[in-house]
TIRO-624374 format. One record per residue (C-alpha): residue in one letter; x, y, z; residue number from 1. Coordinates in Angstrom, 2 decimals. Each point is the difference from the previous one (the first is absolute). Layout:
% TIRO-624374
+----+---------+---------+---------+-----+
! aa !       u !       v !       w !   i !
+----+---------+---------+---------+-----+
!  A !       X !       Y !       Z ! NUM !
...
+----+---------+---------+---------+-----+
% end
This chain:
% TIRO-624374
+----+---------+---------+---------+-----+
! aa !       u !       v !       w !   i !
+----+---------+---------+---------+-----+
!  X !   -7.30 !   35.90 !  -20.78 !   1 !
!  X !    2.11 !    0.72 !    3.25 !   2 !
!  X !   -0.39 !   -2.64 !    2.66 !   3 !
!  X !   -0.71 !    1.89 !    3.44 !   4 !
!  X !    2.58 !   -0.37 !    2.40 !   5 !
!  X !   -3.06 !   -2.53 !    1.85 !   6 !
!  X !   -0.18 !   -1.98 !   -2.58 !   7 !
!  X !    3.72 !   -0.72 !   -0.19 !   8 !
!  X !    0.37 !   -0.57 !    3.74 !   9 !
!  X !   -3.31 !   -2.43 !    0.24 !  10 !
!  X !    1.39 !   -1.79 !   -3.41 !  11 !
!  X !    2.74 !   -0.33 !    2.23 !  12 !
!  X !   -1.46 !   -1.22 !    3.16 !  13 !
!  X !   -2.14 !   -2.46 !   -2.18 !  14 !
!  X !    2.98 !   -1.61 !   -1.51 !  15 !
!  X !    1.35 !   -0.52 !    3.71 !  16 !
!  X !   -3.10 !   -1.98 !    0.85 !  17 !
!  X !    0.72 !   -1.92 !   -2.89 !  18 !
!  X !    3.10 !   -1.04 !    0.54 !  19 !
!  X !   -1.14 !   -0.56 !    3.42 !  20 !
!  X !   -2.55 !   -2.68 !   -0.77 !  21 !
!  X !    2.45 !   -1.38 !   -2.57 !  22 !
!  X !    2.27 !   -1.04 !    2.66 !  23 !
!  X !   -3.15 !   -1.18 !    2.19 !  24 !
!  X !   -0.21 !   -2.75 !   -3.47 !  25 !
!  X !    3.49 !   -0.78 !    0.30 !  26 !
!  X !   -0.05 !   -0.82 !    3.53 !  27 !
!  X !   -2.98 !   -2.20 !   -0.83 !  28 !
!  X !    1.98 !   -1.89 !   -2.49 !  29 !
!  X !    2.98 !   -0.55 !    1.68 !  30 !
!  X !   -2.44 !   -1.61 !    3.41 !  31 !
!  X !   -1.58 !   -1.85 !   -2.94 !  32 !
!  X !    3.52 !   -1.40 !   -1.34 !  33 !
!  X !    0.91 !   -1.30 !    3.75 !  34 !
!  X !   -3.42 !   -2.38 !   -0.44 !  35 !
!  X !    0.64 !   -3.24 !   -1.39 !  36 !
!  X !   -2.19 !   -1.58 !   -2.46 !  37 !
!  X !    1.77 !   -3.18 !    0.11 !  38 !
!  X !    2.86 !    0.27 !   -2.24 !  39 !
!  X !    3.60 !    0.70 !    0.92 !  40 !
!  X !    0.54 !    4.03 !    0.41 !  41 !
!  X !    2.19 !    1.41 !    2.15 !  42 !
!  X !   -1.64 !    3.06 !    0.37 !  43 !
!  X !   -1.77 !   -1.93 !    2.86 !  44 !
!  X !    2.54 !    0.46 !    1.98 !  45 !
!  X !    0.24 !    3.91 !   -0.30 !  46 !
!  X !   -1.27 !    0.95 !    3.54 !  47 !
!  X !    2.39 !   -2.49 !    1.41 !  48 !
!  X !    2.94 !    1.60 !    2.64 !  49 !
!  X !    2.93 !   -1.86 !    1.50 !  50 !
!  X !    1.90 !    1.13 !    2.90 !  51 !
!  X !    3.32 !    0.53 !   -1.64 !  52 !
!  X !    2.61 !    1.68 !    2.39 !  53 !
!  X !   -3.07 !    1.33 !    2.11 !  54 !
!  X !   -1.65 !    1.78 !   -2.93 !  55 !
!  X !   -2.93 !   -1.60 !   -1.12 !  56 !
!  X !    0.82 !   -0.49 !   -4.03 !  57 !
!  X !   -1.89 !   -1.44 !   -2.83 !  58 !
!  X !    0.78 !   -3.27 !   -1.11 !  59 !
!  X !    0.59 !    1.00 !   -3.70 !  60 !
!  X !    2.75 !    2.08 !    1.10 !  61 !
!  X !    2.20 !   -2.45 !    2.25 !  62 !
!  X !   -0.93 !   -3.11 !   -2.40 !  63 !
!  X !   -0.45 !   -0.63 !   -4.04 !  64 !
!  X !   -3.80 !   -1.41 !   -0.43 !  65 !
!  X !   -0.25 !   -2.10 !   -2.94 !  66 !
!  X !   -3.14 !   -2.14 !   -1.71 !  67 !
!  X !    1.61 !   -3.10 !   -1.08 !  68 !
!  X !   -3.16 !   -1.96 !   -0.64 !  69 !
!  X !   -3.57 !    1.27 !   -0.36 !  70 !
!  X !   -0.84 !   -0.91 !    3.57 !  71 !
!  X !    3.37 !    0.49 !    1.82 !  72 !
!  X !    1.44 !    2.86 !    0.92 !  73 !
!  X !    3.72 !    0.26 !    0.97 !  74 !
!  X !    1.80 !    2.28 !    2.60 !  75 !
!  X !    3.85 !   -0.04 !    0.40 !  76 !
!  X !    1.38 !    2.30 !    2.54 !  77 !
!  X !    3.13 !    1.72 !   -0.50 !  78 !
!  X !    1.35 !   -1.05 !    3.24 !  79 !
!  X !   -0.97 !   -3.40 !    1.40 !  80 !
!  X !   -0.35 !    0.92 !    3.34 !  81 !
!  X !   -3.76 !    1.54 !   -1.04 !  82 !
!  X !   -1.34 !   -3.04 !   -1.26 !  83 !
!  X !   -2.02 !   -0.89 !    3.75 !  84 !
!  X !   -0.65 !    3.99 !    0.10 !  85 !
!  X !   -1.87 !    0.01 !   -3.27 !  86 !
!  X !   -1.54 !   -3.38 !    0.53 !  87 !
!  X !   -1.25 !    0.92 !    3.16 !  88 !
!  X !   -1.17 !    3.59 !   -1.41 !  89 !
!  X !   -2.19 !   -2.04 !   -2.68 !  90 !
!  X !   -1.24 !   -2.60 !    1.95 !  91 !
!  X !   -1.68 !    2.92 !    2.86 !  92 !
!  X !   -0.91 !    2.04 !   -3.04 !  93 !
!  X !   -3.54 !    0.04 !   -2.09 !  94 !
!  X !    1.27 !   -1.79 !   -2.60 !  95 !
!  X !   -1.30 !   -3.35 !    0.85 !  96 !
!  X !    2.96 !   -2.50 !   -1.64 !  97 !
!  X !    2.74 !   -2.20 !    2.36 !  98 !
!  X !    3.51 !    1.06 !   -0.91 !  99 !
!  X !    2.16 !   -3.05 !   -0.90 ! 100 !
!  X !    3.39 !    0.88 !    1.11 ! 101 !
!  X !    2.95 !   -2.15 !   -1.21 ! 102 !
!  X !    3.15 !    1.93 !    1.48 ! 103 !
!  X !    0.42 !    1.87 !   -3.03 ! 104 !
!  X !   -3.08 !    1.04 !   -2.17 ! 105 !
!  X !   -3.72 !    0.28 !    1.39 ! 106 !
!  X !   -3.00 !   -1.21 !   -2.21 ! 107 !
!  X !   -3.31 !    1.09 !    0.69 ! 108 !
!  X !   -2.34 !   -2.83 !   -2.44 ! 109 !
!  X !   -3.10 !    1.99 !   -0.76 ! 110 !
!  X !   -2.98 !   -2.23 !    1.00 ! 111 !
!  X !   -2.45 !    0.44 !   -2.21 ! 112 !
!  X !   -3.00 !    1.34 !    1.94 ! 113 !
!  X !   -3.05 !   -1.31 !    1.45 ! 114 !
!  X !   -3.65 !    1.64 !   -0.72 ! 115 !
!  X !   -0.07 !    1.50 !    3.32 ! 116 !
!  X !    3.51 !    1.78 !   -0.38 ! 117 !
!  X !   -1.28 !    1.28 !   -2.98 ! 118 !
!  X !   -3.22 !    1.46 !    0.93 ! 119 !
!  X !    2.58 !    1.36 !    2.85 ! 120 !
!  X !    1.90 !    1.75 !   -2.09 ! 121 !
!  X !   -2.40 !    1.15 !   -2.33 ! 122 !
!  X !   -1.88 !    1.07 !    2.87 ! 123 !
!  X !    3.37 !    2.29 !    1.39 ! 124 !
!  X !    0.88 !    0.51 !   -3.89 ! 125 !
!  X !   -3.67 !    2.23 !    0.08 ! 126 !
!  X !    1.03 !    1.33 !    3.85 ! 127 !
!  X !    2.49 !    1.55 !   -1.05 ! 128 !
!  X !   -1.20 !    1.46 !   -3.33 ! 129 !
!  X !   -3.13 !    1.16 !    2.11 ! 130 !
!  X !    3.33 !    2.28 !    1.91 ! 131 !
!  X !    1.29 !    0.99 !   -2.79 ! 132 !
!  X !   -3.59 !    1.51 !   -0.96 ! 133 !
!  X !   -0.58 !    1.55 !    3.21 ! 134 !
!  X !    3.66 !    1.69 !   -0.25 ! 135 !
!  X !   -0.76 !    1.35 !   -3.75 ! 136 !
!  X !   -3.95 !    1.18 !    1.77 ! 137 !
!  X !    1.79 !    1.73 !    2.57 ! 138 !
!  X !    2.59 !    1.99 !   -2.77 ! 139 !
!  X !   -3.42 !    0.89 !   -1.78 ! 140 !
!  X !   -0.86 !    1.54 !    3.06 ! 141 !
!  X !    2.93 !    2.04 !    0.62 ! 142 !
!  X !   -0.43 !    0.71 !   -3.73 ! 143 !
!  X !   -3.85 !    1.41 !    0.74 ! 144 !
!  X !    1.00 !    1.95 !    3.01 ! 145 !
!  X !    2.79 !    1.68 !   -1.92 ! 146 !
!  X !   -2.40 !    1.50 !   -2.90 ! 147 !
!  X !   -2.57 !    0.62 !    2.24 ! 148 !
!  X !    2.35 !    2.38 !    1.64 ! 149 !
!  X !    0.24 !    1.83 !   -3.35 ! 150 !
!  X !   -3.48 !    1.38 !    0.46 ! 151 !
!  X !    1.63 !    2.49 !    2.97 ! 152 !
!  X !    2.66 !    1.18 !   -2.54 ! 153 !
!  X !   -2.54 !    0.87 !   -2.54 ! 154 !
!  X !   -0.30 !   -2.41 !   -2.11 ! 155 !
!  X !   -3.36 !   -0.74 !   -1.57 ! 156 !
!  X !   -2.38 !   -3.01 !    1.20 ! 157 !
!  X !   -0.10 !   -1.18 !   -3.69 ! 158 !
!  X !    3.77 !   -0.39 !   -0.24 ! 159 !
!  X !    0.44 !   -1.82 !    3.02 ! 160 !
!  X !   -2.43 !   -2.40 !   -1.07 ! 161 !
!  X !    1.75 !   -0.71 !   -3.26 ! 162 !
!  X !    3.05 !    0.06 !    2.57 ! 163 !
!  X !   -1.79 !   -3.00 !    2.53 ! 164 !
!  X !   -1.40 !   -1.64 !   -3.43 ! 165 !
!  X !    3.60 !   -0.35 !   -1.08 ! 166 !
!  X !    1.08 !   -1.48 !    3.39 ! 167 !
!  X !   -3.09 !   -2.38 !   -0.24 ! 168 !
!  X !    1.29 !   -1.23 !   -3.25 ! 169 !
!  X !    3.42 !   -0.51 !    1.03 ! 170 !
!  X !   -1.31 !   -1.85 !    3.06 ! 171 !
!  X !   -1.92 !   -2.20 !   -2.33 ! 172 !
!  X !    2.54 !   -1.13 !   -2.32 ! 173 !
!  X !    2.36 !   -1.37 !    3.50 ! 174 !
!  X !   -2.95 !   -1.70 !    1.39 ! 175 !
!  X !   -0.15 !   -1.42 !   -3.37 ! 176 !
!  X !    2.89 !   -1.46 !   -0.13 ! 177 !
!  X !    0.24 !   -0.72 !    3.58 ! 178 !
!  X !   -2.60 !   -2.50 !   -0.80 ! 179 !
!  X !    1.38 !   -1.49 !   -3.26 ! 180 !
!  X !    2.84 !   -0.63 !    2.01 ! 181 !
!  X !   -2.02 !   -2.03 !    2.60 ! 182 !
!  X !   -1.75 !   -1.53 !   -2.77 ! 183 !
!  X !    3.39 !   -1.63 !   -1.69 ! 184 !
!  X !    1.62 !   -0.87 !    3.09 ! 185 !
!  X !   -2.95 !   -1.99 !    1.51 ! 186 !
!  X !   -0.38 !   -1.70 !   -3.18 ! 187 !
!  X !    3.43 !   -0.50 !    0.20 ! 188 !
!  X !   -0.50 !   -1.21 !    3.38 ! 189 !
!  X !   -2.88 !   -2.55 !   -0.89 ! 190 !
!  X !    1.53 !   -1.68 !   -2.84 ! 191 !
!  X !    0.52 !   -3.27 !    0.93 ! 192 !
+----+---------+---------+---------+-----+
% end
C-alpha cells in the first residue's frame, strides 16, 4: 500500500515532537544531576560561571573537578589566580557547601543533609519535574493543533484522531518517565 504524501509529512512532523519532548527529558535530567543527594558529584556544580577574562565561564572548564572521597569534592584551577573567583562563585551560588580554600586546591566536604534540606530538595526535585511536564503538555499541544489543521487539507476526522491518539501516546510514555525520574532521584535524595 502507498503511503499518501500526508501520511509521510505528519509521520514526519510526529517524529519532530518526539524528539522534541525527548530533549524536554534530557533537560530534566541534567537539572536533576546538579541536585545533590548528599554524596560527592560534581555535576552539582554544572550551573556554576566564573568571571574568567570578563566572560562568565563554567567552572569545569577553567578547573579539573575531582571526587577524592565520598563526601569531598575537589577543584584545582588551572591558573591559581581563580581560586578566590571560584570560591566566591560557590559560596553566592545554590549549592549550599563553604569552600575550603588552601592556596592551591579547593574542597567542598559534602555535609550530609538535614531532614529539612531534604524535604527541600525533594520538594524542588518534583518543581522542576512538574516543568518538565508542563513543557512536554505544551509540545502535545502544538502536536494537536498541527493535526487538527489536517482536517482543512482534507484529511478525514477518523485519521486525525488516530493522528492525536498517537501524539497522546507519545505524550504518555515522557510523562512516564518524567516521573520515574522524580521517583529515583527523591529516593535518592531521602536516603539517609
Amino acid at each position: 500500500m502507498i503511503k499518501r504524501t500526508e501520511d509521510f509529512k505528519m509521520n514526519e512532523k510526529l517524529q519532530v515532537f518526539d524528539t522534541k519532548m525527548q530533549k524536554s527529558q534530557s533537560s530534566l535530567e541534567a537539572e536533576l544531576a546538579t541536585i545533590r543527594a548528599g554524596r560527592a558529584n560534581p555535576n552539582v556544580l554544572n550551573k556554576l560561571t566564573v568571571d574568567y577574562y570578563g566572560i562568565p565561564t563554567p567552572i569545569q572548564q577553567v578547573a579539573n573537578i575531582s571526587v577524592p572521597e565520598a563526601r569531598m569534592l575537589q577543584i584545582q584551577p588551572w591558573e591559581k589566580s581563580l581560586l578566590p573567583v571560584i570560591e566566591k562563585a560557590i559560596i553566592n551560588s545554590e549549592v549550599g557547601i563553604m569552600p575550603a580554600n588552601n592556596g592551591e586546591i579547593i574542597r567542598l566536604s559534602i555535609p550530609p543533609l538535614t531532614e529539612e534540606r531534604r524535604k527541600d530538595l525533594a520538594k524542588r526535585t518534583k518543581t522542576v519535574a512538574e516543568e518538565t511536564k508542563v513543557g512536554i503538555r505544551n509540545i502535545r499541544r502544538n502536536a494537536n493543533d498541527d493535526a487538527k489543521k489536517l482536517k482543512d487539507e482534507g484529511v478525514s476526522e477518523d485519521e486525525v484522531k488516530l493522528i492525536t491518539d498517537k501524539i497522546q501516546e507519545i505524550t504518555d510514555k515522557y510523562v512516564k518517565k518524567v516521573d520515574e525520574l522524580c521517583e529515583l532521584k527523591i529516593k535518592d535524595i531521602l536516603t539517609v
